[in-house]
N, C-alpha and C positions, 0 to 999 in steps of 0.2 A: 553524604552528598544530599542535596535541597534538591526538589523536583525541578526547580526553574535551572538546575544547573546542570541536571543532566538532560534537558530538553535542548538546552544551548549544545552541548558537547553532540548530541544526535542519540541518546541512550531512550530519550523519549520523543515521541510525537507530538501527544498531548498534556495539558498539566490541569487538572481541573482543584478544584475544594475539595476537602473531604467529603461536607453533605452532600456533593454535587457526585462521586464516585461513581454509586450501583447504578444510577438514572444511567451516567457517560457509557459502564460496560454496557448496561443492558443495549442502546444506542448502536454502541460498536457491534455489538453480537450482533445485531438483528440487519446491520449494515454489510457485515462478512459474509452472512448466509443470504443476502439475496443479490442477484447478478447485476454486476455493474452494465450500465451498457458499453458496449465497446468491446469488452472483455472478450467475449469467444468469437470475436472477427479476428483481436490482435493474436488470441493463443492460434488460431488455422492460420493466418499468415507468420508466424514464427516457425509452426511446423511444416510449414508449405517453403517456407525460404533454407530452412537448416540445409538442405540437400548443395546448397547455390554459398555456404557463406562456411569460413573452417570452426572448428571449436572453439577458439579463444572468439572469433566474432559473433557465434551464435549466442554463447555465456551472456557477452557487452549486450547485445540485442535484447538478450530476457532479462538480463537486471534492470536495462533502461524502461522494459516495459513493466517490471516488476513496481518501478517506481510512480511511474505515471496513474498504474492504478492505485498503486496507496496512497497517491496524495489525491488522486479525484476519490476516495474511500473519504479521507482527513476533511474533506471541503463539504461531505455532504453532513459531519459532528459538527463541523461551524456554523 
């Protein structure tokens, strides 16, 4: 499989060049380890609503927020 096609399918995020690789992780790495903003308002309000919302809705609520922070992660490699 070509990296443009598991990007399409959702296997990847991003697709860069090969020269362009170590720069990309190093990039990511240094974007993982430091704190989004927003990040520990959204994780205290998911912990603060679980009490209020059943299992299956608390799951939907943390993937949705799971997602919003990896794509503002995705926005700040662009």
């Amino acid at each position: 499989m070509e990296a443009d096609e598991a990007k399409e399918l959702g296997l990847a995020n991003i697709v860069v060049p090969p020269e362009e690789l170590a720069g990309t992780v190093k990039d990511l790495t240094e974007a993982l380890l430091s704190p989004l903003p927003g990040a520990i308002r959204e994780t205290k309000a998911l912990l603060l609503g679980a009490a209020d919302r059943s299992y299956q809705d608390q799951l939907k609520a943390e993937r949705e927020a799971q997602e919003r922070r990896l794509k503002e992660l995705l926005a700040t490699l662009a």
